[in-house]
N, C-alpha and C positions, 0 to 999 in steps of 0.2 A: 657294649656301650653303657649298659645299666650299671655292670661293676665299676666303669670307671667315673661314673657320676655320683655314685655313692660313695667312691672314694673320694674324689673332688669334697663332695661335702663336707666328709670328716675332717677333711685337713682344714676344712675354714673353718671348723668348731672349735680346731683347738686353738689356742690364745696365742699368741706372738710375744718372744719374750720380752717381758720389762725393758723398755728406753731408759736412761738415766733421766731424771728430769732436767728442763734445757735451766741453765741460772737465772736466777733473778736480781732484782735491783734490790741492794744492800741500801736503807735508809737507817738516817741517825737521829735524833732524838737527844738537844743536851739539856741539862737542869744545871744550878748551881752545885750539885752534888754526883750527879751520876752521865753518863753516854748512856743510850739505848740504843742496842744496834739491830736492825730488825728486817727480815722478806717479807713483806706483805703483811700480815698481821701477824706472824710468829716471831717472837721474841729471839734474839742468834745469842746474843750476851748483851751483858749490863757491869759498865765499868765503874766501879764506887770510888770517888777519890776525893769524899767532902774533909773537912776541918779536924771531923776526931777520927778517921782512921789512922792507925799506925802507917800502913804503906797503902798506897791504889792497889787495887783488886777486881778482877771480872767473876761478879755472882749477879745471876746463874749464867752456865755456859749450860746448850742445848745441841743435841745434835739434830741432824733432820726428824723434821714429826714432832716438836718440842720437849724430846726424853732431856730431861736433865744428866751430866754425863759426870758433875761434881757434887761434894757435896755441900748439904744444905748449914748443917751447922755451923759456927754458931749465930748464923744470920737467920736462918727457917730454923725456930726451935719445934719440940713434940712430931717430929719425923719418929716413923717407927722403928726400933732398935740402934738410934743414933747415936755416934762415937760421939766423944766429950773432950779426946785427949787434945794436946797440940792445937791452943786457940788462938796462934800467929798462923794459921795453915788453912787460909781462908780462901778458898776454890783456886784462884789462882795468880799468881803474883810474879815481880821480879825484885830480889835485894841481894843483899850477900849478907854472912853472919860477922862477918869481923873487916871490917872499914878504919883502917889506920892514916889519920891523918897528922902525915911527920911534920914534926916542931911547934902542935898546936897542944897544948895543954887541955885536958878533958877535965870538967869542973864536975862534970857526975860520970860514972865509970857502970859499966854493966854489973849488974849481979853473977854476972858467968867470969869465973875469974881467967878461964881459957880463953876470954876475951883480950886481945892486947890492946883494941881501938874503939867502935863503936859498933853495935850490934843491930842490922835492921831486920837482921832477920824472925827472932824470937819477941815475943814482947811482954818480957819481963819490967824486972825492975832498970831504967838504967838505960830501956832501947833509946834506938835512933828512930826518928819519924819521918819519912819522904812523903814533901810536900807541893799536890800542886799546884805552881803560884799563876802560872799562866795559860792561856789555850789561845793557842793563834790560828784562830778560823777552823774551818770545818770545810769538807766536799762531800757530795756523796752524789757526784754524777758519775756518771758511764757506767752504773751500777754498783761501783764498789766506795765504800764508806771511807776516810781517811783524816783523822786529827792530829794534828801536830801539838804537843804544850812542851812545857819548861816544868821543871820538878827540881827542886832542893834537896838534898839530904842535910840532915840537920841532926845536932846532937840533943841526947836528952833536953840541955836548957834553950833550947832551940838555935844554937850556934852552926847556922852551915858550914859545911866542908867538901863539899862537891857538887856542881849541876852537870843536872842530865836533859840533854832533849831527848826526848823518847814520839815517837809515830806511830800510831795503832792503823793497820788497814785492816779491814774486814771485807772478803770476798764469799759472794758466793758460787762454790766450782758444782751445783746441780748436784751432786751425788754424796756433797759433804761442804763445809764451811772452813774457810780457812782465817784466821786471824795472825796477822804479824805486827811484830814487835821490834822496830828499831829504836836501835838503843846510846845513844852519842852522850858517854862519858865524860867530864870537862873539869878535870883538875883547876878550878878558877881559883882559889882559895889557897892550897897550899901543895905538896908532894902528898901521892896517896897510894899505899898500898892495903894492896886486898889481902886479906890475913889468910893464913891455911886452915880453913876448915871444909867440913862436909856439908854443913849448914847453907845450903847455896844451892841453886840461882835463881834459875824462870823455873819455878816451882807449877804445881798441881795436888791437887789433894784430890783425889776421885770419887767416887759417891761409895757410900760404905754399901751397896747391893755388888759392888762387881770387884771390893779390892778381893786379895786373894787368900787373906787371913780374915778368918771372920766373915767373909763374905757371904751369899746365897748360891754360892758354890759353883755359879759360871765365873767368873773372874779372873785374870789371867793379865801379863802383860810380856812385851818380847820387843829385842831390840831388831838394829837393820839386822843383824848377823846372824836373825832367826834364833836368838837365841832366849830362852824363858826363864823369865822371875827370879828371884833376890840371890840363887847361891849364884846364876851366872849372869846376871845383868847388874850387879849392883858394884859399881867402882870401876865401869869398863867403859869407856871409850865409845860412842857408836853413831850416825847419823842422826836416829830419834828414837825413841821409847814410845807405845802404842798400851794402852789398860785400856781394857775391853769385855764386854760381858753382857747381861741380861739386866737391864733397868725396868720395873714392871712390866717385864716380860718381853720387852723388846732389846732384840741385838745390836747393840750400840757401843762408840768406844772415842776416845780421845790419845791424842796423837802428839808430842812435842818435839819439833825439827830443832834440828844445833845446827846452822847456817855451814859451810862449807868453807866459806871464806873469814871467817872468825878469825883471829890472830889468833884468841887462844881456845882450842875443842874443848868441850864437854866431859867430862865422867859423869855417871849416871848415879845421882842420889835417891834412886827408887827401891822404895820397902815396899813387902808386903801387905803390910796395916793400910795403904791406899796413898803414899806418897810418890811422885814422881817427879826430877827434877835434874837439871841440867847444871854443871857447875863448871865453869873454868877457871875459877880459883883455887880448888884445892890440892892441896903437892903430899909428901909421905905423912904429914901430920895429919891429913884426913882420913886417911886408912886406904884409900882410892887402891887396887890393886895397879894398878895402869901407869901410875904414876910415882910407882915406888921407887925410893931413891933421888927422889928430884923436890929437891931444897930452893929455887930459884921463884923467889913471889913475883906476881906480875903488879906493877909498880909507873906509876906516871909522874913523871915530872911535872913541875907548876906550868901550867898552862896548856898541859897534853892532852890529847884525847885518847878514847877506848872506843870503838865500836862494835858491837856486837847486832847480832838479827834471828831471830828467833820465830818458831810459826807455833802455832796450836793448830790442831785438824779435828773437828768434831765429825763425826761421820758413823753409818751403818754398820754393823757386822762388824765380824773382827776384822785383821790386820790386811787379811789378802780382802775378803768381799769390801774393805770400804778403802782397797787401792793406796794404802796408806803411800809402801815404795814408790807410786808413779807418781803420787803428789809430792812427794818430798823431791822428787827428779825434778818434777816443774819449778817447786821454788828454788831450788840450787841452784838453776839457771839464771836465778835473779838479780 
């Protein structure tokens, strides 16, 4: 009887494993210039979309335990050993690099002469600015956060040529944070096609501790198809892309889903140096392996729509510990 009460004991000493935590209530925060999207007193993301940015942008994005999972520049400067390059590549974003609007005449033209229309992606000499003009309301019951606005794409001299309604949800799924992106394209103005470049789309720039060049040497990122970093995930076709690693010291990583139901998939614009990005504009002129051979732009008539939907997943560990495939199962059901 002694041995078995002494073993009784031990078994209560040891710990019970870790629960996920159960979700909480996603609260929003707006200003004339930014969304705060926030559980409790920890910051999830902050969406910037005042007057002088080039495009709207979410800095910082956080994953659970407030690790920053992107990076800081050039918004947080004197970060230590911080990259400088690519200063259109601001935590995270959605535009395309070449936006042709047929039969309208461009009064300033990009400094990229591989430009044939307007560029929102780069912001050089020349870009395009997306503007947002409206926000119609806000919710953030039943726990999850959700903003509807209006945004303009506009050219250099500030000439629109396309509105977009776009929706941000923020959810929290307890074990990781999901943010989505619908995206309702609106040829209001004229006929509009997306030009073929790689410069494209629902972008990420990831924190320079975990890209995979130059990084602090956990870093690493891999598509659905399990497959790892730039010689095989770069121009290929996949559900989402997962970069992932050691942010002071903690195991963390960020996630970007290509919706299922998209009219047009994704190839993967993800380098090593810490970019990652989803494009379904690009055809053989992009270099895209996936899409070699196919000359066919995807192109809206006046008055058309496009819709696309997009997730972000900030979350723990890499790809398997922070579930990335299960969540991406859940939102495909959506």
């Amino acid at each position: 009887m002694k041995r078995i009460l002494s073993l009784l004991a031990i078994l209560a000493a040891v710990p019970a494993p870790a629960a996920d935590p159960a979700p909480g209530k996603v609260k929003v925060k707006i200003s004339e210039t930014t969304f705060d999207f926030t559980i409790g007193d920890e910051l999830v993301a902050r969406y910037n979309k005042g007057p002088d940015v080039a495009k709207p942008y979410f800095w910082p994005l956080n994953a659970p335990g407030g690790v920053p999972v992107t990076r800081g520049w050039p918004m947080q400067k004197g970060l230590p050993k911080e990259t400088t390059d690519h200063v259109h590549q601001k935590s995270a974003w959605f535009c395309h690099g070449d936006v042709i609007p047929e039969g309208l005449e461009l009064k300033v033209r990009s400094a990229d002469k591989n430009v044939k229309g307007v560029d929102f992606w780069s912001e050089g000499k020349g870009h395009g600015v997306i503007a947002c003009v409206t926000v119609a309301g806000y919710s953030d019951e039943g726990g999850v956060a959700r903003i509807p606005m209006l945004n303009e794409w506009r050219t250099a001299d500030g000439t629109k040529i396309l509105d977009e309604h776009r929706t941000i949800t923020v959810r929290d799924l307890g074990d990781a944070r999901l943010i989505i992106l619908q995206i309702d394209l609106h040829a209001s103005v004229c006929p509009i096609t997306f030009g073929d470049t790689k410069e494209g789309s629902m972008g990420v720039r990831v924190s320079d501790e975990i890209k995979v060049k130059g990084g602090n040497g956990t870093g690493t990122y891999v598509n659905a198809q399990g497959e790892a970093n730039e010689k095989d995930v770069w121009g290929r076709r996949s559900d989402w892309n997962d970069y992932f690693g050691k942010v002071g010291g903690q195991a963390v990583g960020i996630a970007v889903f290509d919706h299922p139901k998209n009219k047009n998939r994704s190839c993967w614009h993800s380098r090593e140096y810490g970019l990652m990005a989803a494009n379904p504009f690009g055809r053989t002129a992009s270099g895209f392996p996936d899409v070699k051979g196919q000359t066919e732009l995807v192109k809206l008539a006046k008055d058309e729509h496009l819709r696309l939907k997009y997730g972000i997943l900030l979350h723990r560990g890499d790809a398997k510990e922070g579930k990335v495939a299960e969540h991406f199962a859940a939102f495909a059901k959506e």
